[in-house]
N, C-alpha and C positions, 0 to 999 in steps of 0.2 A: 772483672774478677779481682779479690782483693788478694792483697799478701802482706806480710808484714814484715817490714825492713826498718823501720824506727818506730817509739814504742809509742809516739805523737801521731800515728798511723790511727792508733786507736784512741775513741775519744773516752770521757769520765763512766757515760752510762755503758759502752761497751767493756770498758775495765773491768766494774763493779758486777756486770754479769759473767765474765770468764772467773770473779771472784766467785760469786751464786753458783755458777756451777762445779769449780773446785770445791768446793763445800759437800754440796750434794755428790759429786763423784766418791768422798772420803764416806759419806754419811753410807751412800748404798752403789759398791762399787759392781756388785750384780747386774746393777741396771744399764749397765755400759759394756759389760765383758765382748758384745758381738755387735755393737754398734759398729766399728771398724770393717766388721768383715770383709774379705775379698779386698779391700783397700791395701793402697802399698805407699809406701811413708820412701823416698830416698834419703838417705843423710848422706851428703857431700861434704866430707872434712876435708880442707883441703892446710887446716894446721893442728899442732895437737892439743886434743881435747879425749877426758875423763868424764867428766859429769854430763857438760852438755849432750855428749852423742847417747852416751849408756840412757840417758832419761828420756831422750828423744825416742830412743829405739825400745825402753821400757814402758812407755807412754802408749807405745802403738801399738805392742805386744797385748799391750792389756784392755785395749781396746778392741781387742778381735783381729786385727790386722798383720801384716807382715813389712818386713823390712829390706830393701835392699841398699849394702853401705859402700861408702868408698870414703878407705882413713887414709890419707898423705895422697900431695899432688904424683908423687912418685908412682903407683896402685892406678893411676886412671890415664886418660889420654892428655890431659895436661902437662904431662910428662914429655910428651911428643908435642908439643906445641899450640894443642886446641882451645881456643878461648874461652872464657866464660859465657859468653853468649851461646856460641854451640854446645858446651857442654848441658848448658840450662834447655837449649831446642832439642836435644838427644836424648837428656834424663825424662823427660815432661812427655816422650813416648812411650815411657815404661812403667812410670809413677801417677799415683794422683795426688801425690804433693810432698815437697821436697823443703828437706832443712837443710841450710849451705853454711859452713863456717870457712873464712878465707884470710889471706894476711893483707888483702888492700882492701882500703876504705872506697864502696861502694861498690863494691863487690855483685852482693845481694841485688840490690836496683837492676844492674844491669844482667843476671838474671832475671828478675822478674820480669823487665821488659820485655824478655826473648823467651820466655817457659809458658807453655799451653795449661800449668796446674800454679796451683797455689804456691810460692815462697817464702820462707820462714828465713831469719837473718838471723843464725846461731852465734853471730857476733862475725864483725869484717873491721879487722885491722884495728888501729883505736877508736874508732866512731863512737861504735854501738852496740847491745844486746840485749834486747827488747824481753828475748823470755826469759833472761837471769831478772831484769828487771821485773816481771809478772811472778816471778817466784818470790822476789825480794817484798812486792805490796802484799801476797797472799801471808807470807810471812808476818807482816808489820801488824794486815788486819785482825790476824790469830792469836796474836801473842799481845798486841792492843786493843784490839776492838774498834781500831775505826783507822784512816789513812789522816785523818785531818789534828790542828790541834798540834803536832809536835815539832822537837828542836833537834834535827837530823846532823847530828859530826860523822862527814865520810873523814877520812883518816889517811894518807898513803900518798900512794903514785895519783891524784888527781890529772895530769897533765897527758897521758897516756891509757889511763884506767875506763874502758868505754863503759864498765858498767856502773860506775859513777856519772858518766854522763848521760847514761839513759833514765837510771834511780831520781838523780834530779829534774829533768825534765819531766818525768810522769808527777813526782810528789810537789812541784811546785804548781803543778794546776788545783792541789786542794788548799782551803782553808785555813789561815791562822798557820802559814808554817814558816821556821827558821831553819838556815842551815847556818854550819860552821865548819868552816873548809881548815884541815886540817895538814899541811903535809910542809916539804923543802920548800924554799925560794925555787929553784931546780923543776919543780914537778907540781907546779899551782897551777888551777883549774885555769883550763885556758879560758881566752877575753870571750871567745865568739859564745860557750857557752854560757857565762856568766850575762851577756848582753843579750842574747838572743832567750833568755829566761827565765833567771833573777830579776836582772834591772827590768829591762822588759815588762814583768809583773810584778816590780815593786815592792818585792818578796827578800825581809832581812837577812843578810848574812855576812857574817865575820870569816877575817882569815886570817890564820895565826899559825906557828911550826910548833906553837908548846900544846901537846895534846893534854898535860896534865891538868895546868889552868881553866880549862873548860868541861874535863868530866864531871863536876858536878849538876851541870843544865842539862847534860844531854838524856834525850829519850830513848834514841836509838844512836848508836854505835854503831858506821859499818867502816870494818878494817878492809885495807888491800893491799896485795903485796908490793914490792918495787919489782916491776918486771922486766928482767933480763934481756929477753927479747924485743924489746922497745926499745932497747941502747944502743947508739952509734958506736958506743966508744965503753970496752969493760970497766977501764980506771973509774967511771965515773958512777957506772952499776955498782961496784967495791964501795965507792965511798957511800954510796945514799941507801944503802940494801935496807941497813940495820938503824935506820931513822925512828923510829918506833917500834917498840914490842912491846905488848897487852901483857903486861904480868896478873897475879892477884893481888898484888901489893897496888899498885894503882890502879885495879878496880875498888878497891876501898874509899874512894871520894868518889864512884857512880851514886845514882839513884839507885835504891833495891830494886824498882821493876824494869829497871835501861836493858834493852836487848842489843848483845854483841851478835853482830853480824859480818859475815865474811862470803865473798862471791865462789871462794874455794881456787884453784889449789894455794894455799897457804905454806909458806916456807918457813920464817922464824917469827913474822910479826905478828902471832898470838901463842903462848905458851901455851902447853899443855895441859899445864896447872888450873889453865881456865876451862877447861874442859866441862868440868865437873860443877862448873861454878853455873846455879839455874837462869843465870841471864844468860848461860852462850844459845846462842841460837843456828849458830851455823849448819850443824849438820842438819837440823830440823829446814834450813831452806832449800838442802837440797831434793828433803821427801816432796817438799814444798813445789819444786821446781818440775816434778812428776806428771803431780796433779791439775797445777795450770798449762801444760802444755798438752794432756789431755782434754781439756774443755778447748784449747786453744785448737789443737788438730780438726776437731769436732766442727768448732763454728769455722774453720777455710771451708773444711768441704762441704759444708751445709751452704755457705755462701757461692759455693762456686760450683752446687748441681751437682755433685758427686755422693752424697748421701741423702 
């Protein structure tokens, strides 16, 4: 039975079909509305989360299906001491397939190892987030037309930001690509993933703290915030918060078709100003984030005999 805990779970040709079928789900969403049926989705949040749960849970809604949630470890029996293992053997009696978001890195795994339904990794701790990253290629292929071919600046908390670590791992399996790692000495992409999938595949990329020096090459832009809850120590959140913010004044040396991207919740590092401006793309990843979790729901349980 598969699940998906990191986004290297899935290979090129299975990407490009949860891409084909987001497509098709946009194109004719009729044809889906009862596929779901009778099915029941759990979301296990066990830190907080906005977009991911509400999409998850709008994903399955619209799929014909139902939902049962559990938001904060506080709300479940994690609270009283139950592991993730058991909570995954005890959800997996009530569900046919469950999204888990958690604040320790590998979290996910060891559910799936111990759950009778399918596992979905809504992101655990700094690792990873396989379906921010599936919304962030459906996003790239929409607004690009293809995954291959470009020069990707993430921007930010690199060192903590898991969805930078999973964005690069899935984009560096295509064709012709560059990145440019933009963030503090403090919060630079860490060695293991730089080794373990740049050098690795031989795949160019720069790193630099001046994000303005390099908006001219770039195609895609994705900003991230500096996250709070990553910090040992506040002084040190205070100083590096406000490292970058996206104005319209230095979008003015982008390309006119560069798309700014953001994984969502955003604090100050892209004004508002940019909003309006037709390279932002962010809220478009989040409709974005919908749809591929929809074809994503579809193909676990088709994999795993439940539909």
């Amino acid at each position: 039975m598969k699940s998906l805990i990191d986004i290297t779970d899935l290979d090129t040709v299975e990407i490009d079909g949860l891409i084909a079928d987001s497509l098709d789900i946009i194109a004719h969403p009729e044809k889906y509305a009862r596929v779901c049926e009778r099915k029941k989705l759990a979301t296990l949040f066990f830190e907080p989360s906005t977009r991911t749960r509400l999409s998850f849970e709008a994903a399955m809604y619209e799929l014909g299906g139902n939902v049962l949630s559990v938001a904060g470890s506080g709300t479940s029996s994690a609270a009283k001491g139950e592991s993730v293992a058991d909570t995954a053997r005890v959800v997996s009696c009530y569900a046919d397939i469950i999204a888990m978001r958690h604040p320790k890195e590998g979290a996910a795994l060891v559910a799936a190892m111990n759950s009778s339904v399918p596992v979905i990794n809504a992101g655990d701790g700094g690792h990873c987030h396989p379906t921010q990253t599936l919304a962030d290629l459906l996003t790239v292929y929409r607004e690009k037309g293809r995954l291959s071919g470009l020069t990707v600046g993430v921007c930010g908390d690199l060192k903590f930001g898991r969805t930078v670590h999973s964005l690069i791992g899935a984009m560096s399996r295509s064709d012709d690509m560059k990145f440019v790692l933009v963030s503090p000495a403090e919060l630079k992409l860490p060695s293991y993933v730089k080794n373990e999938t740049l050098k690795k595949r031989s795949i160019p990329y720069y790193q630099t703290e001046d994000l303005d020096s390099v908006m001219p090459e770039l195609d895609i832009l994705y900003m991230t915030r500096i996250q709070r809850e990553r910090f040992f120590n506040e002084e040190d959140y205070l100083r590096l918060r406000d490292s970058y913010i996206l104005t319209p004044e230095k979008l003015k040396r982008a390309k006119p078709d560069m798309c700014v991207m953001h994984p969502l919740p955003r604090v100050n590092e892209i004004s508002v100003a940019v909003d309006d401006d037709p390279r932002a793309c962010y809220f478009k990843q989040v409709l974005n984030g919908k749809y591929i979790r929809m074809a994503l729901i579809i193909k676990l349980l088709r994999e795993a005999g439940r539909l």
